[in-house]
C-alpha positions in Angstrom: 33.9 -33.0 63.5 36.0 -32.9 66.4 36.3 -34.1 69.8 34.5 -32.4 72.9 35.0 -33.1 76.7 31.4 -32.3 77.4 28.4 -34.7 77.5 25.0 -33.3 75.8 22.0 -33.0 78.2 18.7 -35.4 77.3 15.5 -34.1 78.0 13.0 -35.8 80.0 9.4 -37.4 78.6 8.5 -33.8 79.0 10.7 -32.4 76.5 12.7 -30.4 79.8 16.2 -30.7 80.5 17.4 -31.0 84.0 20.1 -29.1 85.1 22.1 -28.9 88.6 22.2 -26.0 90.6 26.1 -25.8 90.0 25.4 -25.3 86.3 22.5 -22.7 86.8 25.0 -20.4 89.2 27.2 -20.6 86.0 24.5 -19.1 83.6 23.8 -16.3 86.3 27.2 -15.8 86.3 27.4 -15.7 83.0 24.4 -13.2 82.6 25.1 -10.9 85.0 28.9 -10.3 83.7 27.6 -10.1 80.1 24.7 -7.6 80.0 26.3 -4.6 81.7 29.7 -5.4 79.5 27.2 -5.0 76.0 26.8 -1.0 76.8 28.7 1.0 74.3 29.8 -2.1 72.5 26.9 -3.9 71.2 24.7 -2.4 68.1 21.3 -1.5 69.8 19.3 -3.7 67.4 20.6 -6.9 69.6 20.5 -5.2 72.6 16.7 -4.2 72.0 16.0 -7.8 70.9 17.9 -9.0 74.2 15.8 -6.9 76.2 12.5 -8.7 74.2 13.6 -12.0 75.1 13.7 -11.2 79.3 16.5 -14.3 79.7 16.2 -15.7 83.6 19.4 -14.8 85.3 19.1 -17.1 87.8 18.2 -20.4 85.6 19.0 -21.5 82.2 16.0 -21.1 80.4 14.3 -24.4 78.6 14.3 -24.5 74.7 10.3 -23.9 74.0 10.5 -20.9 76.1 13.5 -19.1 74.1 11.6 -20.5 70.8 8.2 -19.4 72.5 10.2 -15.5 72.2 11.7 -16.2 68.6 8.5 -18.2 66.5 6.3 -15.6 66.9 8.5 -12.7 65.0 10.2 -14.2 62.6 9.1 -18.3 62.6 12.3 -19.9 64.0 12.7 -22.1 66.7 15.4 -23.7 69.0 16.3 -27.8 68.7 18.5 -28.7 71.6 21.6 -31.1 70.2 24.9 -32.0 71.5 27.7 -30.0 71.6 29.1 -31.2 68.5 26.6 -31.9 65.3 27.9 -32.6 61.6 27.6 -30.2 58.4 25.1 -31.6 57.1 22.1 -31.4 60.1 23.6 -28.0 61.0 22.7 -27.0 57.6 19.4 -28.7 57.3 18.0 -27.3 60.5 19.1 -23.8 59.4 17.2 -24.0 56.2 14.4 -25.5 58.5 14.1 -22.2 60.2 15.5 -24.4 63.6 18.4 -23.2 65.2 20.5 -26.0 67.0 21.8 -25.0 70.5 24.4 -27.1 72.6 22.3 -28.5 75.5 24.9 -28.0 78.0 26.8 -25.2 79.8 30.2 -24.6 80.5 32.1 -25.6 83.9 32.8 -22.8 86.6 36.5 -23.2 85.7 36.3 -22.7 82.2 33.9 -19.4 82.6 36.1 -17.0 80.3 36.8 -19.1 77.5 35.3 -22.0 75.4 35.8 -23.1 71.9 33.1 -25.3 71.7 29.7 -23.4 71.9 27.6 -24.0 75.1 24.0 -23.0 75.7 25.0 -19.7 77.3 26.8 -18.7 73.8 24.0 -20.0 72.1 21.1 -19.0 73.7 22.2 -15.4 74.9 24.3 -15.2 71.4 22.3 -16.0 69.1 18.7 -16.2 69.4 18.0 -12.7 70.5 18.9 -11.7 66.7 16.7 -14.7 65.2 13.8 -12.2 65.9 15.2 -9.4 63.8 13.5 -10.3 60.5 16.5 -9.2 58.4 18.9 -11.1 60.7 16.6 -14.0 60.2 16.2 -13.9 56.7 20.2 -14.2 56.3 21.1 -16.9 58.4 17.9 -18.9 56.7 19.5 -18.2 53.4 22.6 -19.1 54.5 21.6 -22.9 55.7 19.6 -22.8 52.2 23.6 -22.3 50.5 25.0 -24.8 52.7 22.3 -28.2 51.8 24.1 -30.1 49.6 26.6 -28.4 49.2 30.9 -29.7 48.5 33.1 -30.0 51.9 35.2 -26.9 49.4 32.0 -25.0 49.2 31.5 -25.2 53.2 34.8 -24.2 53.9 33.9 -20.8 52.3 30.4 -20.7 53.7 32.3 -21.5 57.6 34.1 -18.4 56.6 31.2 -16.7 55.9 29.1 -17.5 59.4 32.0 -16.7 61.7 32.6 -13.1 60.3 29.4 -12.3 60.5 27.1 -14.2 62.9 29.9 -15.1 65.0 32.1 -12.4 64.8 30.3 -9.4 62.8 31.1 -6.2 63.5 28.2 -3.1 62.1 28.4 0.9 61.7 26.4 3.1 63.9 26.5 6.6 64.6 28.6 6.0 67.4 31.4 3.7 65.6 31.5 0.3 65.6 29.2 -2.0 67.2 28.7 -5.8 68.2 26.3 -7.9 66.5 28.4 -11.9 66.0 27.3 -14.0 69.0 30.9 -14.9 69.5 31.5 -11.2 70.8 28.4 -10.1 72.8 28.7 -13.9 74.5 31.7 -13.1 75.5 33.5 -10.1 77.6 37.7 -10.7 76.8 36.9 -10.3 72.9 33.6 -8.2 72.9 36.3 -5.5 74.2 39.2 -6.5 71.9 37.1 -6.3 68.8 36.4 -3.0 69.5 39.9 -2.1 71.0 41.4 -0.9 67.9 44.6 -3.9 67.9 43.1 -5.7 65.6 41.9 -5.1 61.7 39.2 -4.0 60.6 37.8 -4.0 57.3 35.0 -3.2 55.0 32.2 -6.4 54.8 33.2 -7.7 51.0 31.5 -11.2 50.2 34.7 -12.8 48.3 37.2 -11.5 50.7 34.9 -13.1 53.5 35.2 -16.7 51.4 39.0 -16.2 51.0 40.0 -15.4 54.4 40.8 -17.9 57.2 40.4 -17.6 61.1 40.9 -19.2 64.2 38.7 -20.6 66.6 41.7 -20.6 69.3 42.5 -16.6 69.6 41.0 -13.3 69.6 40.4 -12.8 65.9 42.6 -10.7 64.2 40.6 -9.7 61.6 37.0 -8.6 61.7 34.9 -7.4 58.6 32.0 -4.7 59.4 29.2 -4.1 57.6 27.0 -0.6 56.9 23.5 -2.6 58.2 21.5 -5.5 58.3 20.0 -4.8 54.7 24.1 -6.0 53.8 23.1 -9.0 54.6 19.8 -9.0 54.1 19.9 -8.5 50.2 22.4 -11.2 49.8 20.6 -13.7 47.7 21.3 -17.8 47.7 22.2 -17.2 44.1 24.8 -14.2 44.9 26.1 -16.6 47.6 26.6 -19.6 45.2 28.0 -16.8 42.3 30.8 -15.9 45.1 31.8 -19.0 46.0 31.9 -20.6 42.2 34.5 -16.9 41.8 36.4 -18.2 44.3 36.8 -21.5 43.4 38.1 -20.2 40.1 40.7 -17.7 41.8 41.9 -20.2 44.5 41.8 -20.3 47.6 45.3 -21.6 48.3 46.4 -17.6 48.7 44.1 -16.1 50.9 43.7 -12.2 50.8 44.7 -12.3 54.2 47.1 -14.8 55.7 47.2 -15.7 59.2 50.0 -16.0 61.3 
């Protein structure tokens, strides 16, 4: 848990959240940088499933109309929270099919960067995916491996989110594509992942748990994967199996070290 300088939104008796008309001009700012900046860098599964949600630019849309998009293809849903939320609801809400989103948005000055995640990352990041049934199927298995499980064991299963559904990387026929919110949310490292600065390697489950990252700095190492049946076919028990291997090796020498 750590400390965050912005307040979570509340919703009314209605279940809406209010929001100023400063902080919608920031989501259509947001918006209307981000979609053009996807072409020829995002795989074209999220950009179809973008296309199917039909975001507002000019508003931030309310949580029962993104889950409204979601529930019917693959039976998630969005649960507004505040910005910060511990392990153990993040988890249980994943393996409740409900994926939290941070109720607020980021201020105007602070429109190129943010480490915690705001609704813009989370809404235009992640939920377009939550309607690919493969996509789906992953991240539910992956809040199944996280309930209950050590502060050790979540370590290795943080490792395992941020390379791939924040920062994922996946082959096409045209090279490497987008798919990790963290990089089709945002412009700066949407282009540097793609760049060719920084490494890139082969999608390996074990490596994943043994290697650290960042949340300060362009990553500068991203794992890509062949498809979405990668993650797909990864099993809770195959999860579990990988991080009891790891826990044997050690993680105190990482395969990769950061500087």
């Amino acid at each position: 848990m750590k400390m965050t300088t912005y307040l979570a939104k509340t919703s009314d008796e209605f279940g809406k959240i209010h929001y100023t008309a400063k902080e919608h001009k920031v989501w259509q700012a947001l918006i209307e940088r981000q979609t053009p900046a996807l072409k020829n860098a995002a795989c074209d599964s999220y950009i179809g499933a973008l296309e199917q949600m039909s975001f507002p630019s000019d508003r931030i849309p309310q949580c029962d109309e993104v889950s409204e998009k979601i529930h019917h293809s693959s039976g998630w849903s969005v649960t507004p929270v505040s910005a910060i939320i511990s392990f153990d609801r993040f988890f249980n809400l994943l393996a409740n099919k409900q994926f939290p989103v941070a109720s607020f948005i980021r201020r105007a000055e602070g429109l190129d960067y943010l480490q915690e995640p705001d609704i813009f990352h989370e809404v235009f990041g992640h939920t377009p995916l939550l309607s690919d049934a493969q996509f789906a199927h992953f991240t539910h298995t992956y809040g199944l491996a996280g309930v209950g499980a050590t502060d050790e064991e979540r370590v290795m299963l943080a490792r395992l989110y941020w390379f791939t559904v924040e920062f994922g990387l996946i082959k096409t026929a045209h090279g490497n594509r987008a798919y990790g919110a963290g990089l089709v949310s945002s412009i700066g490292e949407l282009q540097y992942a793609l760049s060719g600065k920084p490494i890139v390697k082969e999608f390996d489950l074990l490596e994943v748990f043994r290697t650290p990252y960042r949340i300060d700095i362009y990553q500068p190492i991203y794992f890509v994967i062949e498809s979405f049946d990668q993650l797909f076919d990864l099993t809770l028990s195959e999860v579990k199996l990988a991080i009891k291997t790891v826990q044997e090796m050690g993680m105190e020498e990482p395969l990769f070290a950061m500087n």
